[in-house]
KOLMAR-801751 format. One line per 8 residues: number of its first residue (from 1); their letters; for each residue x, z, y of N, C-alpha, C, CB. Coordinates in steps of 0.02 Angstrom, whole numbers, padded with zeros to 5 digits. Glycine has a CB too. Example, Ala and Ser with C-alpha at 12.3 -4.5 7.8 and 13.67 -1.06 7.14 Angstrom:
1) AS) 00660:00390:-00284:00615:00390:-00225:00660:00390:-00165:00565:00452:-00224 | 00642:00354:-00112:00684:00357:-00053:00645:00394:00002:00704:00286:-00030;
***
This chain:
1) XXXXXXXX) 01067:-04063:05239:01080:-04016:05185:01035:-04031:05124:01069:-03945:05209 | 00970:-04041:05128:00930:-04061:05080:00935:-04120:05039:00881:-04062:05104 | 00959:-04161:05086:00980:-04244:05027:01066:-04229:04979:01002:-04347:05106 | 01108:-04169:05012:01174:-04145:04975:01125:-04110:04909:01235:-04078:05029 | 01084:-04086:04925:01069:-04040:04854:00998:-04079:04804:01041:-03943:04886 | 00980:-04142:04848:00935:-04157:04799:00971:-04228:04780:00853:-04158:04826 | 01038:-04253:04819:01113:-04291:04764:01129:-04250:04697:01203:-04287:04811 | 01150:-04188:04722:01172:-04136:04651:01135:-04131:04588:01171:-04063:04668;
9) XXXXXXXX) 01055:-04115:04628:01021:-04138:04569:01034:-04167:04541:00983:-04154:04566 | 01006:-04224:04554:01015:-04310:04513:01068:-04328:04478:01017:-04370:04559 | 01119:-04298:04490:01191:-04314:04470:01188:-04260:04401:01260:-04294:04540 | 01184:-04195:04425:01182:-04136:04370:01122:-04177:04306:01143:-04044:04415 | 01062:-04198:04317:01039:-04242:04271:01046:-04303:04235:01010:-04247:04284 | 01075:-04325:04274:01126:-04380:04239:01181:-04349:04191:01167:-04421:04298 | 01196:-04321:04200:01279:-04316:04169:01248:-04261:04095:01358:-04259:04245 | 01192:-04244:04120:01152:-04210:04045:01125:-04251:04019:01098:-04157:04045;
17) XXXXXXXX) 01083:-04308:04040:01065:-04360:04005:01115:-04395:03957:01043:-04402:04049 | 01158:-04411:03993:01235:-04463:03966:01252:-04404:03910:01321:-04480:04043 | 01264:-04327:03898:01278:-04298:03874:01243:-04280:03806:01287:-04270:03913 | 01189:-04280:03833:01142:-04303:03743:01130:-04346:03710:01086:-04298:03729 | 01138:-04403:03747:01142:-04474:03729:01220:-04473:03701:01125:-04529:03799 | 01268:-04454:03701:01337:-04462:03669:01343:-04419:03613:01394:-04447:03715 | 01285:-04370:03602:01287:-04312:03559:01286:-04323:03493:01238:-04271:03570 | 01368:-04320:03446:01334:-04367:03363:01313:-04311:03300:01415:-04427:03317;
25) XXXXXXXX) 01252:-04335:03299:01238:-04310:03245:01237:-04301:03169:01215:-04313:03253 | 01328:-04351:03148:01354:-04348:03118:01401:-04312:03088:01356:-04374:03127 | 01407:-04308:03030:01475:-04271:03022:01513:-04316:02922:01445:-04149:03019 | 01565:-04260:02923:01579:-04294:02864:01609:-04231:02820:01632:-04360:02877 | 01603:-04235:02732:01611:-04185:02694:01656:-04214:02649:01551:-04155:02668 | 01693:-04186:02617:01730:-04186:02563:01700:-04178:02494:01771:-04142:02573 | 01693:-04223:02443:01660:-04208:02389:01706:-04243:02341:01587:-04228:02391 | 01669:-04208:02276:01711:-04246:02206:01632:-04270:02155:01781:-04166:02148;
33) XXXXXXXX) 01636:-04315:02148:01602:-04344:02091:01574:-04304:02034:01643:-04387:02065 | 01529:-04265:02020:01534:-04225:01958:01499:-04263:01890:01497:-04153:01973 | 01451:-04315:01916:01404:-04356:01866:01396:-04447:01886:01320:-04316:01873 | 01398:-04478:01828:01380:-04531:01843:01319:-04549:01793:01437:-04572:01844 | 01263:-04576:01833:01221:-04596:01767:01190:-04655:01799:01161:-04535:01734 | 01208:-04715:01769:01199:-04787:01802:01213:-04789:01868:01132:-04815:01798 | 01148:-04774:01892:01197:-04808:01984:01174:-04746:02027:01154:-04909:02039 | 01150:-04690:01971:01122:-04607:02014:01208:-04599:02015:01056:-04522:01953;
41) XXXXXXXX) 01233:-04561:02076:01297:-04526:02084:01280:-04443:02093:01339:-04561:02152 | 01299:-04401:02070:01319:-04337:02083:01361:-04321:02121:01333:-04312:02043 | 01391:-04278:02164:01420:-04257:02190:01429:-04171:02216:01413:-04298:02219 | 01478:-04157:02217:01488:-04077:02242:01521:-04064:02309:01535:-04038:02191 | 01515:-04044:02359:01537:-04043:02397:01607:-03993:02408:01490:-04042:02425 | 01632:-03949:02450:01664:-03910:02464:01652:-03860:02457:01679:-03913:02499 | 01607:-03825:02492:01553:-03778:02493:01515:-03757:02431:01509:-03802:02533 | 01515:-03811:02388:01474:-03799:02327:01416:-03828:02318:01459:-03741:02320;
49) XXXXXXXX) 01385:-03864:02396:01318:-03911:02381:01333:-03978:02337:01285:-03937:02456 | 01251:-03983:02315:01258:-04053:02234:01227:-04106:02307:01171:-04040:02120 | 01255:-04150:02306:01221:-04211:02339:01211:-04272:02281:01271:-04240:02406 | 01162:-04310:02286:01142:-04362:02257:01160:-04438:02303:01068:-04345:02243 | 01166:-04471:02264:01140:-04538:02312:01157:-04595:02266:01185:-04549:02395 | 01136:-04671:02271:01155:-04715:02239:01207:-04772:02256:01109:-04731:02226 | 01253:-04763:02197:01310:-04799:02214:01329:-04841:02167:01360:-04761:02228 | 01389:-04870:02153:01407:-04912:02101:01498:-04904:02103:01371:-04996:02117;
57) XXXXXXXX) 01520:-04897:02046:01609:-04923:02065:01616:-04841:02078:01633:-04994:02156 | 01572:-04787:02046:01605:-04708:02071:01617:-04711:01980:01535:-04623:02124 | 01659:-04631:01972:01686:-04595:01925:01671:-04547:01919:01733:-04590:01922 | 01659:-04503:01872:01668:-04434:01872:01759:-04422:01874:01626:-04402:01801 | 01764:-04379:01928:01809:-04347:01956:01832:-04356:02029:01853:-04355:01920 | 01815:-04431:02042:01861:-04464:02097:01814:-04422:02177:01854:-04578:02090 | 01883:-04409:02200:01850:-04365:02272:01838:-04413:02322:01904:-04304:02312 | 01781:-04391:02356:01746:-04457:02398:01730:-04418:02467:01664:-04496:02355;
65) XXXXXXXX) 01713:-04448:02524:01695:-04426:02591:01631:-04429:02604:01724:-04458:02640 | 01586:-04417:02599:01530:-04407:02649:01493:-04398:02698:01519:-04397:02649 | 01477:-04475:02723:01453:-04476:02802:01387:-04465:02802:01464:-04544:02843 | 01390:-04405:02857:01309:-04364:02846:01279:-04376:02885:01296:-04295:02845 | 01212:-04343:02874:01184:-04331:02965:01137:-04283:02962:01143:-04402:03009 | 01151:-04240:03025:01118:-04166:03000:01048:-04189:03022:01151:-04082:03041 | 01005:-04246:03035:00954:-04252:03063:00929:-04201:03126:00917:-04254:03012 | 00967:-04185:03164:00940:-04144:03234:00938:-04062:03205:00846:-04175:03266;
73) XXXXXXXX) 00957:-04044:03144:00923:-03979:03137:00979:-03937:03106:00853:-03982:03092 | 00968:-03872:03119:01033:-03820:03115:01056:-03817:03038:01011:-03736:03143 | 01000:-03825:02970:01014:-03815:02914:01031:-03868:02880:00975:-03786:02890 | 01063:-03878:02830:01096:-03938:02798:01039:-03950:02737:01183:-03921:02767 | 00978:-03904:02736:00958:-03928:02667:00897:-04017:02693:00900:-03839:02618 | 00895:-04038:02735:00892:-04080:02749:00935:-04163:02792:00859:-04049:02759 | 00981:-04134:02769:01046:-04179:02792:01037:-04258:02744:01133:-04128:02766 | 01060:-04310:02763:01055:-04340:02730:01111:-04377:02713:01015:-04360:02743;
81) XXXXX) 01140:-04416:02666:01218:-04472:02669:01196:-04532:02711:01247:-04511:02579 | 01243:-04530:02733:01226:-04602:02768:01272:-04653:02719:01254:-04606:02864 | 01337:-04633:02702:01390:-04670:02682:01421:-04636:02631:01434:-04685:02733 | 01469:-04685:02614:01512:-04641:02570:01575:-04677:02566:01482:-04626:02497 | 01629:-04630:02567:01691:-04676:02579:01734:-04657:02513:01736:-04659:02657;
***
């Protein structure tokens, strides 16, 4: 009986391990371009947040995607772009 429940263990820890290890801490936003000034980009999101980042080949107007990453933490005011599509 004791090696059935100290298998379960091991297994129940595994499959939480594998489970945070698959966990993405990505996401992606919808934005439109609001500024261009040389290769600083502006951006607005959906929501209404301004994101920055540096790009080249953007517009003011053209709607763009934003690959984020909430860095591990519940609030977005530290999120960062990873990408931009």
């Amino acid at each position: 009986m004791a090696r059935w429940i100290k298998g379960l263990m091991i297994a129940f820890v595994l499959v939480m391990i594998l489970m945070a290890c698959s966990f993405s801490h990505s996401y992606e936003r919808n934005a439109t371009v609001t500024k261009v000034l040389d290769d600083t980009i502006e951006c607005e999101d959906e929501q209404g947040n301004l994101w920055l980042f540096y790009g080249d080949g953007f517009n003011k107007g053209d709607n763009i995607i934003l690959i984020m990453s909430d860095n591990e933490t519940v609030g977005i005011t530290d999120d960062i772009i990873l990408n931009v599509k």
